[in-house]
N, C-alpha and C positions, 0 to 999 in steps of 0.2 A: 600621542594617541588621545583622540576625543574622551572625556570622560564623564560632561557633562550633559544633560538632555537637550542645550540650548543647542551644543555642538553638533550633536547627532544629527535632530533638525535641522541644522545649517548644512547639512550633508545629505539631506534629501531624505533619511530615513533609509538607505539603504545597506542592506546587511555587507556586500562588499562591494560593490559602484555601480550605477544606473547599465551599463551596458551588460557588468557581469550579472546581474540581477534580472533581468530581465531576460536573457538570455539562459541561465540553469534554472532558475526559479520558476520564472512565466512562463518560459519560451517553450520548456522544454515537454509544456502541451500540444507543442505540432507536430510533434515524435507522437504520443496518442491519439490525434484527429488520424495521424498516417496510416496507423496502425488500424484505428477504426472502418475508415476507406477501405482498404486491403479488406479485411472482414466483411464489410457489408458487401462487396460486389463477387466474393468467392463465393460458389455454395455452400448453404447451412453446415454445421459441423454438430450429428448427433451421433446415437449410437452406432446408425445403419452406415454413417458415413468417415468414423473416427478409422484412420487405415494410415500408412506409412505415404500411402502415397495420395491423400489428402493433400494441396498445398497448407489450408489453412493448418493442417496441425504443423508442416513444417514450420510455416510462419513461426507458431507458436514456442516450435525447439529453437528457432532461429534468436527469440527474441529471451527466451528462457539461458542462451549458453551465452549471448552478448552482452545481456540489459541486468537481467535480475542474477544470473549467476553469479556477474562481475560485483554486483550492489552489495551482494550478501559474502562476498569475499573482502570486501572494504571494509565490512564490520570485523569481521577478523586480521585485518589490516592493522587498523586502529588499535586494538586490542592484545592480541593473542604474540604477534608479531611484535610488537615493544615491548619495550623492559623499562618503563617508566610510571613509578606510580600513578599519575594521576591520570592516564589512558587506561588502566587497568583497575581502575578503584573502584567501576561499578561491573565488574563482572563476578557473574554468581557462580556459585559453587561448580566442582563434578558435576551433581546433580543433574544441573540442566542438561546435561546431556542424554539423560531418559527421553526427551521429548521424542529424540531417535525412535523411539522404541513402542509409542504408544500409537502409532498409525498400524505396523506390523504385527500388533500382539490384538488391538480392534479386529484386524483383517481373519485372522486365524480365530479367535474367537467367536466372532460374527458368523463364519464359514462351518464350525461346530455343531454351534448349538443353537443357530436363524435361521429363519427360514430364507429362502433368497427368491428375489422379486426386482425387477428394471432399477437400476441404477442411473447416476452419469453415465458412468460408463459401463457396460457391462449388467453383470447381475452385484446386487447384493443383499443382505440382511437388515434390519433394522436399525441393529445398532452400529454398520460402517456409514450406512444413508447419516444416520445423525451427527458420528464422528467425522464425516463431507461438510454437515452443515457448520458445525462448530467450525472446522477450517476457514470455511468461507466466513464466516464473521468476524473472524479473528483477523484475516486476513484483510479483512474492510475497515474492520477497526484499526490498526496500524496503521495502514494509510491516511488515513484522515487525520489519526494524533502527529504523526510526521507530517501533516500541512499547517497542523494545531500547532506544533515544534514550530517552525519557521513564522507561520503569523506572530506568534508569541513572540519570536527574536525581532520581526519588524517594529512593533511596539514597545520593544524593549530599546532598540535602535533610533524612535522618534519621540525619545523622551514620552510616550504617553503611558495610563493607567493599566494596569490585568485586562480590560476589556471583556467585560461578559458579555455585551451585547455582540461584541466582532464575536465570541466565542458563542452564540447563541444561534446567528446565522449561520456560520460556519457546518454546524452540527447538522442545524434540523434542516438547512440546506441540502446537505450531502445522505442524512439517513432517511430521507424525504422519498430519494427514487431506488436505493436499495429495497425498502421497504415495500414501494411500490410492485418493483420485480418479482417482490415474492408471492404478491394476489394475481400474479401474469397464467395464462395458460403457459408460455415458455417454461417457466420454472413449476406448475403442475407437470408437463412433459415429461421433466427428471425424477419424478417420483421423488424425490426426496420428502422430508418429514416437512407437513404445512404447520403456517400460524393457526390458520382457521379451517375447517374443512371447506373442499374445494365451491361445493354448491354455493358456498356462503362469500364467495371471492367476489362477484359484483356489487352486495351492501357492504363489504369491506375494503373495497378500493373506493367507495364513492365516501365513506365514513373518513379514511386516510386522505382525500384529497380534499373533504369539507376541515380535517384538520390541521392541515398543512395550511393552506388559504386561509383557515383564521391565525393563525402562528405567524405567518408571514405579515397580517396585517398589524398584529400586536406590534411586533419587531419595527416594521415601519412607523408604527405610530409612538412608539417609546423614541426611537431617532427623531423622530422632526419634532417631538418634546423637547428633547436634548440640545435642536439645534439654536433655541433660544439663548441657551446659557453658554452651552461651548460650539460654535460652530463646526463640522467636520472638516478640516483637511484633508483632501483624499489624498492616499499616495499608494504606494505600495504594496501596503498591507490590503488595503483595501481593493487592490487590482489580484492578489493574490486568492481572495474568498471569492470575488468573481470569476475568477479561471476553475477555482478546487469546483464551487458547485455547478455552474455553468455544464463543464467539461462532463461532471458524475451524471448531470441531469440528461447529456446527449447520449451521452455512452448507454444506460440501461435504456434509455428510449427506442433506442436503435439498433444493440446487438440482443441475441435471443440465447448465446448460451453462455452459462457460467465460465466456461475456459478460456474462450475469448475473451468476456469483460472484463477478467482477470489481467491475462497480459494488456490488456489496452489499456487499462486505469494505470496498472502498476509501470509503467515503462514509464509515465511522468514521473512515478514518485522515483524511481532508478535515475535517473538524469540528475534529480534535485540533489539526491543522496549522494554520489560521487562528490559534489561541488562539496558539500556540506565536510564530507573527510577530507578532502583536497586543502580546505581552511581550515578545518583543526590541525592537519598535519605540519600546514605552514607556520600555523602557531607556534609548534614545536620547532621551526627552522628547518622540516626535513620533507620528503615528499613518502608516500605510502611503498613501505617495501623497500626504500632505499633509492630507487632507478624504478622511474616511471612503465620499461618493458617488462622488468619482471611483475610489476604491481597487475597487470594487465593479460599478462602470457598465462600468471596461476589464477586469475581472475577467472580465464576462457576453461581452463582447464579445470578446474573446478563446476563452471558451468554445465560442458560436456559429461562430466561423471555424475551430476545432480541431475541434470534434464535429459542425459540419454536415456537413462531407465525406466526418469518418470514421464516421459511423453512418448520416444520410442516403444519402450520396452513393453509399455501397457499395452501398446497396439498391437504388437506382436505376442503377447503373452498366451501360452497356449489355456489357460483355464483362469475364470473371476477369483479364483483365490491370491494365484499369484499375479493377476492385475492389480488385486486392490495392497499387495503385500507392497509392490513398486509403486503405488499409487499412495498407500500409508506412509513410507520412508520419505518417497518425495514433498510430503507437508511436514513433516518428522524436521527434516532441514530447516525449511521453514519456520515450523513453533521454534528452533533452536534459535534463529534468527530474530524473529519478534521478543522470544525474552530478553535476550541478549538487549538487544537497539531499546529497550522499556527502561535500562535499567541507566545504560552509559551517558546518553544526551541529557538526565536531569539534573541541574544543577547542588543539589543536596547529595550525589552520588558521586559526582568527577567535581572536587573543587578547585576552579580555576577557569571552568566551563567556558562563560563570555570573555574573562579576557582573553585564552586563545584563540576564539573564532575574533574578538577585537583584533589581534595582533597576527593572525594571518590575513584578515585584509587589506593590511597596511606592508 
């Protein structure tokens, strides 16, 4: 097993060889361009139009019981399903199993004692719109620290430095058109809670895009400082923060509602994440669950019982309280999901971390 930076580099910098890497890692951005396609030429998906018999929402149960159900069954693959200290050394208490609980008890509370006014979907109160938005951020932040997770392992794979400046792009890359989205009439549409208020959304988009444009030229101009003394090597890593922003920057440009962008962003990160347990588990000499049908059968299954309630069920819900009660539970999973994955991929948490993704690539 390589163990030296020269070796790595002698190996391209690849986390586990040029075909497999490009292929889970790059590639599996053309599963989100597909998904985006599909989106932009079905009609809008809002409140007037959110129905069972929507395609795009199907799309959405489609891509929720295949893609992300199966993703976040992996984490408990890796985890919950072994009996090996070091897959199970950075998982948190009971506890975290409240996260269940705090979309459901928002919903009912909200529904008390708020007033209720246009939602995502439906009606709500103040405080479920806000607890929507915290979802949504959390949920964009996780994405991006698992692109942050894998850049970090490319550099760590081509013998180079922490890279704050790859860590720099990376970021304000990606929180660049998030940000943007939220001064959008689209996302005024949803009512939810603003940065700014709305009247002030034209000096405030044109402020964020004179800040962006000066950040981006910093960034550029600290690199070709740089390239005097260390020349860049481009590889991998660096194909990686052009696909993560690239891809963020198409995607809010182009879709108009929050549920959509969701599963289109997140189905790359879905793709990447299998691969990623597929080589820890080979580390270990063994495949997830034992036999790769059942890793997969409870994968769907588990999907089905997370996304039938939270995208069916909302649609069909006869009253906003218990929409937002299946709509709380279904991020509830979720937040359980993001603690969990914060806590297991860092290396001060699972010790042994890099050499078993080393030794499942081999």
């Amino acid at each position: 097993m390589p163990s030296s930076p020269r070796a790595y580099v002698a190996n391209g910098g690849w986390i586990v060889s040029r075909n497999q890497d490009l292929a889970w890692f790059h590639g599996s951005v053309l599963a989100g361009l597909a998904l985006l396609a599909c989106f932009y030429v079905l009609p809008g998906l809002n409140n007037a139009t959110y129905s069972v018999g929507n395609p795009a929402v199907l799309i959405v149960l489609a891509w929720g019981i295949v893609f992300d159900g199966t993703h976040v069954w992996a984490t408990y693959a890796r985890t919950y399903f072994v009996h090996d200290a070091t897959s199970r050394a950075g998982l948190p208490g009971p506890a975290c199993f409240l996260w269940l609980l705090v979309g459901p008890v928002a919903a009912v509370i909200d529904h008390l004692w708020f007033a209720q006014d246009t939602s995502l979907l439906g009606h709500a109160g103040l405080l479920f719109r806000y607890f929507l938005v915290f979802a949504f951020i959390w949920a964009y932040w996780h994405l991006i620290r698992q692109h942050y997770g894998l850049m970090r392992l490319y550099a760590r794979k081509s013998g180079e430095p922490a890279g704050r400046l790859d860590t720099a792009f990376l970021w304000v890359g990606s929180l660049y058109p998030y940000l943007r989205f939220s001064l959008s009439d689209a996302y005024a549409a949803t009512n939810l809670p603003n940065l700014v208020p709305i009247a002030l959304y034209p000096v405030a988009r044109t402020a964020l895009d004179a800040s962006f444009a000066v950040a981006a030229l910093v960034l550029v101009a600290i690199w070709l400082a740089r390239q005097r003394q260390r020349p860049t090597v481009f590889g991998p890593k660096h194909l990686l923060i052009a696909v993560v922003v690239g891809f963020n920057m198409l995607v809010f440009a182009t879709l108009d509602n929050l549920i959509t962008i969701t599963a289109t962003l997140t189905i790359f990160h879905n793709l990447q994440y299998h691969r990623i347990v597929w080589l820890y588990e080979r580390g270990h000499h063994r495949v997830p669950m034992g036999v790769v049908p059942l890793y997969f059968g409870l994968g769907l299954l588990f999907g089905l019982l997370w996304y039938g309630p939270r995208i069916l069920g909302a649609a069909i819900a006869p009253s906003d309280l218990e929409r937002n009660v299946l709509l709380g539970l279904g991020w509830g999973v979720a937040f359980h999901h993001y603690a969990i994955d914060a806590r297991i991929w860092r290396i001060r948490r699972t010790p042994g971390l890099t050499q078993l993704l080393d030794a499942g690539a081999h």
